[in-house]
C-alpha positions as CSV (number, residue, x, y, z in Angstrom):
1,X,21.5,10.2,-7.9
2,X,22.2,13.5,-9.0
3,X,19.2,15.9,-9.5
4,X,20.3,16.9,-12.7
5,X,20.0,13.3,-14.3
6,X,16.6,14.1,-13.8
7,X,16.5,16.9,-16.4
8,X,15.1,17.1,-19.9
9,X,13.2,19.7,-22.5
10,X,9.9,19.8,-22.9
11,X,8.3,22.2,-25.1
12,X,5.4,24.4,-23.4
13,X,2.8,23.3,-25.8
14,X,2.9,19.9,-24.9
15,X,1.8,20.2,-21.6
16,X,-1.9,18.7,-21.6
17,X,-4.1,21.7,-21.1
18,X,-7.3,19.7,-21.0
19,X,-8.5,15.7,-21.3
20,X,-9.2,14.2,-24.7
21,X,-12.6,13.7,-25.4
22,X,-12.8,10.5,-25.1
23,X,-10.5,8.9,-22.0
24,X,-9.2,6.0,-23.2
25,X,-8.4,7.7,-26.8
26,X,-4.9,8.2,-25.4
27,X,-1.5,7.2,-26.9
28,X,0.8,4.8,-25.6
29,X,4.2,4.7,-26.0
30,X,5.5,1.5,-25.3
31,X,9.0,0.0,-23.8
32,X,10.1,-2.5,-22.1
33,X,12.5,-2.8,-19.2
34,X,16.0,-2.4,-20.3
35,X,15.6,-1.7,-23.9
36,X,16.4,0.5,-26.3
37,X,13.6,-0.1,-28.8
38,X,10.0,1.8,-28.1
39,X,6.5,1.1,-29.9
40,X,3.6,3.4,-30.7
41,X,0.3,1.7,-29.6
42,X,-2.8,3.2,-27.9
43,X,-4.4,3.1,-24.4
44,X,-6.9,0.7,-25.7
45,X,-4.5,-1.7,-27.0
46,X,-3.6,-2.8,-23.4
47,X,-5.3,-5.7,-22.5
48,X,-3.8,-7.8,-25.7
49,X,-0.4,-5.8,-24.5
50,X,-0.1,-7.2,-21.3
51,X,0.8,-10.7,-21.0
52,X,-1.6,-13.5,-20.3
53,X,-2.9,-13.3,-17.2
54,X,-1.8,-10.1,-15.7
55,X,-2.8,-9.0,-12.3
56,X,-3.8,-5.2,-12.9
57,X,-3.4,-3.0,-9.5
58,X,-5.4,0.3,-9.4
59,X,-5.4,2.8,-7.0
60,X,-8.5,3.9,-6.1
61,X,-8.2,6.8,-4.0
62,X,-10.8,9.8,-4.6
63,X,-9.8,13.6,-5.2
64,X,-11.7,15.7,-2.8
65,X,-12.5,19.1,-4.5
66,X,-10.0,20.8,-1.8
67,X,-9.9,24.8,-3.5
68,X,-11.9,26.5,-1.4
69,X,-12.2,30.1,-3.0
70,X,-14.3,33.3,-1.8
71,X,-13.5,37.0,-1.8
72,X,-12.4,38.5,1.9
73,X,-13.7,41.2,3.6
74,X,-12.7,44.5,2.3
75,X,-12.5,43.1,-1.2
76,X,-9.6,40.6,-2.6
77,X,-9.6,36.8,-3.6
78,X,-8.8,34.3,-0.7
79,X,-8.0,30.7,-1.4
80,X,-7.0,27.9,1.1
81,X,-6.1,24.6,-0.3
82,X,-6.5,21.4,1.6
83,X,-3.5,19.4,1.9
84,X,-4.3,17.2,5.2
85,X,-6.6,16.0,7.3
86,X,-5.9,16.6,10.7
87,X,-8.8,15.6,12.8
88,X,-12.7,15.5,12.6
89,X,-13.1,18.6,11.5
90,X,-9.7,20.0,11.4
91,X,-7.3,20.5,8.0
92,X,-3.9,21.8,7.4
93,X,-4.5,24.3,4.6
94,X,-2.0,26.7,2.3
95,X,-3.6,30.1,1.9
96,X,-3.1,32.9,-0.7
97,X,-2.5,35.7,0.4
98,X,-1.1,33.5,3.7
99,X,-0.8,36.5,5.5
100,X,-3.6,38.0,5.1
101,X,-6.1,35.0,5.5
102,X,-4.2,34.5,9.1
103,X,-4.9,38.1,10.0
104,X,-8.6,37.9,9.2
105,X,-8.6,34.7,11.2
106,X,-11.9,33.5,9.6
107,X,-13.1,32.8,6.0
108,X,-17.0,32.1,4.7
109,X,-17.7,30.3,1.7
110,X,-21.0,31.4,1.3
111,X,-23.4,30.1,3.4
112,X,-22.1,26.5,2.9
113,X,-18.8,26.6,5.2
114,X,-16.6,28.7,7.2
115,X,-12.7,27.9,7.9
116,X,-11.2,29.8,11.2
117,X,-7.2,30.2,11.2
118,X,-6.0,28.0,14.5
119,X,-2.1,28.1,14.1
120,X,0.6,28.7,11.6
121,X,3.1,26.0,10.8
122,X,6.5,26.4,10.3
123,X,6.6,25.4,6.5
124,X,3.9,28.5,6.2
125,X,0.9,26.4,6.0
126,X,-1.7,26.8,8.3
127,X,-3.9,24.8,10.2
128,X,-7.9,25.7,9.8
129,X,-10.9,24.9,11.3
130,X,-14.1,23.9,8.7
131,X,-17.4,24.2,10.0
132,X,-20.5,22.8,7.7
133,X,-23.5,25.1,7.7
134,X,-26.2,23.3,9.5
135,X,-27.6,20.1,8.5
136,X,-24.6,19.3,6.4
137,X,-21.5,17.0,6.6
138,X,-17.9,18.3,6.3
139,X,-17.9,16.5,3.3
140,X,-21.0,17.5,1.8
141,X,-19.9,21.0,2.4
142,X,-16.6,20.7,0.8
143,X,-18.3,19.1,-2.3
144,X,-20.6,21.8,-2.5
145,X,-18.1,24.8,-2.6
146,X,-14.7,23.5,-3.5
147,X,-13.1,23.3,-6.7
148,X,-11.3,20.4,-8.4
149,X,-7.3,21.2,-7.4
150,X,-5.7,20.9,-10.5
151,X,-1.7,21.0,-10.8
152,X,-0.3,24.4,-11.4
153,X,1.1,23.4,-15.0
154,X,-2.5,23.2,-16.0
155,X,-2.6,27.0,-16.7
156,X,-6.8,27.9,-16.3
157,X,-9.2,27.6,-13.9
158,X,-10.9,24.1,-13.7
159,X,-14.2,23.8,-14.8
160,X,-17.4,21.8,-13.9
161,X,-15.9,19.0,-16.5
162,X,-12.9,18.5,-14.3
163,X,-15.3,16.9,-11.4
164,X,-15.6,13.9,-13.4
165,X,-12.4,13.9,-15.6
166,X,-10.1,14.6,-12.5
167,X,-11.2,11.5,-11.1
168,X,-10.7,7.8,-12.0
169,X,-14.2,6.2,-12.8
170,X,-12.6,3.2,-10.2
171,X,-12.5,6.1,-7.4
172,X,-14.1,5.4,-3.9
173,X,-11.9,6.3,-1.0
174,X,-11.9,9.9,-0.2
175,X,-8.8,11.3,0.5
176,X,-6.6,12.5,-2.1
177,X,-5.5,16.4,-3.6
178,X,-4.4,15.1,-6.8
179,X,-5.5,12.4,-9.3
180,X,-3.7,9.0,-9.5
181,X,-3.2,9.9,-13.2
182,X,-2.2,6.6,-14.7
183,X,-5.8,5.8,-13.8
184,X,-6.8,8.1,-15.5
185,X,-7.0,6.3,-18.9
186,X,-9.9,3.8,-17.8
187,X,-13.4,3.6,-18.1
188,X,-15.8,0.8,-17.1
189,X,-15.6,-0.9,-20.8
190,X,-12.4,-0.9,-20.9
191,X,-12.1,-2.8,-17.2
192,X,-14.6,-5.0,-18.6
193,X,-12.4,-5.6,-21.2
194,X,-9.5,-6.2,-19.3
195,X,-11.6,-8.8,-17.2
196,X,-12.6,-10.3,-20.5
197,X,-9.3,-11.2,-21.9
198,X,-8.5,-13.0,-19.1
199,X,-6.8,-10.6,-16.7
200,X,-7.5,-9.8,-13.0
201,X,-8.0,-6.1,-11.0
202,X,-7.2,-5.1,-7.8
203,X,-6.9,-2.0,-5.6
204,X,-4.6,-0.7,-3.6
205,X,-5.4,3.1,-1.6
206,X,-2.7,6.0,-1.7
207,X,-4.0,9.4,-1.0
208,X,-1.9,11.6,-3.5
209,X,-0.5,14.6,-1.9
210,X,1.0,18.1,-2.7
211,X,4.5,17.0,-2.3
212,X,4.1,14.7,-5.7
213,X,4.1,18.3,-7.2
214,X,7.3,19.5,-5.5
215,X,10.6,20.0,-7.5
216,X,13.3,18.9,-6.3
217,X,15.8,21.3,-4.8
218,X,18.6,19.6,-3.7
219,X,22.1,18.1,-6.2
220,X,22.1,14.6,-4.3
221,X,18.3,13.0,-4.6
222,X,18.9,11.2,-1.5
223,X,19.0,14.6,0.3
224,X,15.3,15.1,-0.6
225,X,12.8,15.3,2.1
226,X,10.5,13.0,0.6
227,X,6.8,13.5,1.5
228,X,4.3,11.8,3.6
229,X,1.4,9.6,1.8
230,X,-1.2,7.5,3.3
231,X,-1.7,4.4,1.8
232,X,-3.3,0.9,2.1
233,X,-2.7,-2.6,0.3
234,X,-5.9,-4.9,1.7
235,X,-5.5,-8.5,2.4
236,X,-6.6,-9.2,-0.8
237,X,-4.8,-7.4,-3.0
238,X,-1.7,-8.5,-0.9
239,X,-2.7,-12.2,-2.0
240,X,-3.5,-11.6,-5.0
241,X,0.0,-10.1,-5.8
242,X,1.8,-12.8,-3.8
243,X,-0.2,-15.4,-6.4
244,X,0.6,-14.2,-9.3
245,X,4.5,-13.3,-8.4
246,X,4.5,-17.1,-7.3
247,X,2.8,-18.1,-10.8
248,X,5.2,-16.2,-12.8
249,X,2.6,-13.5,-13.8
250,X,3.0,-10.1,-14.7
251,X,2.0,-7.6,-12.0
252,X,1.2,-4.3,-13.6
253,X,1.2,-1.1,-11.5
254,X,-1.2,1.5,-12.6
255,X,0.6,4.6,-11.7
256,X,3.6,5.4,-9.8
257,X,1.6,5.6,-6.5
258,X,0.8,2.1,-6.5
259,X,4.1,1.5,-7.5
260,X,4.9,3.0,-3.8
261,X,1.9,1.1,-2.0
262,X,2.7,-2.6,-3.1
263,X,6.9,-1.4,-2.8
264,X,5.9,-0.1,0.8
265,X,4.0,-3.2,2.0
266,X,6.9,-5.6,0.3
267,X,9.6,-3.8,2.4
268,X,7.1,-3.8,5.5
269,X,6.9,-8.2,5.2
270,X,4.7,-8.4,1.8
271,X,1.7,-8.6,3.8
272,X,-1.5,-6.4,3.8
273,X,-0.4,-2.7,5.0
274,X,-1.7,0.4,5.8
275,X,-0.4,3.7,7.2
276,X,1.9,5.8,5.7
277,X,5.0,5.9,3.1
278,X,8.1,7.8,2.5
279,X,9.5,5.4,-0.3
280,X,11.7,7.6,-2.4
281,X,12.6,5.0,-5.3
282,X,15.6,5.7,-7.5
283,X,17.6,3.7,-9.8
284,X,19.2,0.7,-8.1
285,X,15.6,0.1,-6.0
286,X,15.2,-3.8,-6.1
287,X,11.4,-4.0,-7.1
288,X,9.7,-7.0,-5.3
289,X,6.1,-6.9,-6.1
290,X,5.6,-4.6,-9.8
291,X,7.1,-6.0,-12.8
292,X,5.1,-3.7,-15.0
293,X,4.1,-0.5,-15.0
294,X,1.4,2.1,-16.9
295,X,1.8,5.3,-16.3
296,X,2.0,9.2,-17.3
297,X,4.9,11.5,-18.4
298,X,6.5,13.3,-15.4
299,X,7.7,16.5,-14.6
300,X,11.6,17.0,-15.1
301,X,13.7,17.0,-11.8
302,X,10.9,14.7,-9.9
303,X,10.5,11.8,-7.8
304,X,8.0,10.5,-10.1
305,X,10.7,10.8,-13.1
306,X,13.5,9.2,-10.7
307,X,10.9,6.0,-10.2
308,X,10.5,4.9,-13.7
309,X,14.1,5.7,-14.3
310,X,14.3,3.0,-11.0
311,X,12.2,0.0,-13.0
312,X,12.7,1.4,-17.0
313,X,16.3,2.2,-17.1
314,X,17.8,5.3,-16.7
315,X,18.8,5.4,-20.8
316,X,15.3,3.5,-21.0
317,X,13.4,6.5,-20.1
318,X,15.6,9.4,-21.4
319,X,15.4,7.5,-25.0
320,X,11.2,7.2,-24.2
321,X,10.9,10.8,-23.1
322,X,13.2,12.1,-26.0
323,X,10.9,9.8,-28.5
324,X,7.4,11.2,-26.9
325,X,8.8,14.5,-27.0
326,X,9.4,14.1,-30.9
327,X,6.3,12.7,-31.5
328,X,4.4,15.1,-30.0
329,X,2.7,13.7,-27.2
330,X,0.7,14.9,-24.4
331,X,2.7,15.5,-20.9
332,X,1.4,15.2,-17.6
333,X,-1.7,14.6,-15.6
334,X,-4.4,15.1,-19.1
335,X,-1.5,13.6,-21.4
336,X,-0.6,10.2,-23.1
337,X,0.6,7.2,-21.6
338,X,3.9,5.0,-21.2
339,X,3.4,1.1,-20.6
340,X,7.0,-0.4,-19.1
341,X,6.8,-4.4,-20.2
342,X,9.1,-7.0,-18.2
């Protein structure tokens, strides 16, 4: 696929600067697989959306607050973000001002955590050391002095309002440096609701990384190096998808990263997997488990944008975008939403 199919305008303004009061007050565009025709609905209109029965797959991965900020010795702001975990207490980290921050060697943020320099990758980022202040966990630490790491098209600093609103209310496994943002959308009532109708929930894991941010940079998609992601589909989400596919019930993917968790474990033997992915999914991917999908607006020339051309359509999804785009919705990570129906 070439890179430039993956191309379209998007006016500044209608990048998503902040949530919507309310969560599930988004809109909700509305297509279906193949087809040229689009609805206008809202997030809340879901459950009678989806057809009867539907197995709903969440992920629920939690963002850790990984922008660790302070000011250096001799004056300056440092930053490191956390991208990986490495080991116990280990972390591979991009700094600003890189340099600098592996010339000073060490960092405190306040009295709550310290990060020591311990090698310089190739790529630029480096690999730091965290150590807790006394009587405190890693994570404790981290949740004390980070900052929520929102994406760089969200043009302000984050807020105390971002520690809940970056995060799905489903999230429970630490691990992830950017929200699953399909998720999102959801609050307890509206689970309940789903429940209610006569649908089903499950959960996969995928720790979103910093590569679902990066452009990409190559003319032939296939020549991207696609990140690294660490996911896990339990036994029983793996059943539960196998029964419904078997019954002839929808499966509907909340988000493209559990798009990429059920895809990975279907290619692995459609059993319960864990580990990690590569999956880069562009059009002509034969989708075995997901035959629906919820999920954001994405960034022009992105994997993300080259997977729901993959199950929409490529015409699909430049006809939806071109449609949101007139209408005025909200792009991105604190935007709207766009349900893909079998």
């Amino acid at each position: 696929m070439r890179t430039d199919r993956l191309d379209f305008d998007l006016p500044r303004e209608l990048i998503a600067q902040r949530p919507l009061a309310e969560r599930s007050a988004s809109r909700l565009l509305v297509v279906r697989r193949g087809r040229a025709e689009v609805e206008h609905r809202a997030v809340v209109d879901l459950p009678a959306l989806l057809p009867p029965r539907s197995l709903v797959v969440l992920n629920d991965t939690r963002v850790v607050p990984a922008r660790l900020v302070t000011t250096r010795r001799g004056g300056g702001r440092a930053e490191l973000l956390l991208v990986e975990a490495l080991a116990e207490h280990r972390w591979r980290a991009f700094g600003r001002p890189a340099k600098r921050i592996e010339k000073l060697g060490e960092l405190h943020f306040g009295d709550v955590l310290s990060a020591k320099v311990i090698a310089r990758e190739p790529d630029g980022a480096l690999v730091v050391e965290l150590v807790p202040s006394a009587g405190l966990s890693l994570d404790d630490a981290i949740d004390r002095v980070g900052r929520m790491p929102l994406p760089p098209y969200i043009e302000r600093d984050d807020d105390e309002d971002d520690r809940s609103r970056y995060q799905t209310v489903f999230a429970r496994v630490r691990g992830a440096i950017a929200a699953p943002t399909a998720g999102l959308h959801f609050t307890h009532a509206s689970l309940d609701r789903l429940r209610e109708v006569g649908h089903t929930i499950a959960h996969v894991t995928l720790h979103v990384g910093a590569g679902t941010f990066a452009p990409v940079r190559v003319d032939d998609l296939a020549r991207h190096p696609m990140h690294v992601e660490r996911f896990s589909v339990p036994p029983e989400t793996s059943s539960a998808v196998r029964r419904a596919r078997d019954e002839g019930r929808t499966v509907l993917a909340v988000g493209t990263t559990v798009v990429r968790a059920l895809e990975t474990a279907a290619e692995r033997g459609d059993a319960p997997a864990a580990g990690e992915t590569r999956l880069l999914i562009t059009p002509g991917f034969a989708f075995r488990s997901v035959s629906a999908l919820l999920t954001n607006f994405h960034l022009p020339r992105s994997t993300l944008l080259a997977l729901v051309m993959a199950f929409a359509g490529e015409d699909v999804t430049r006809s939806a975008y071109a449609e949101a785009v007139r209408e005025r919705y909200r792009f991105f990570s604190y935007g709207d939403a766009m349900l893909v129906l079998p």
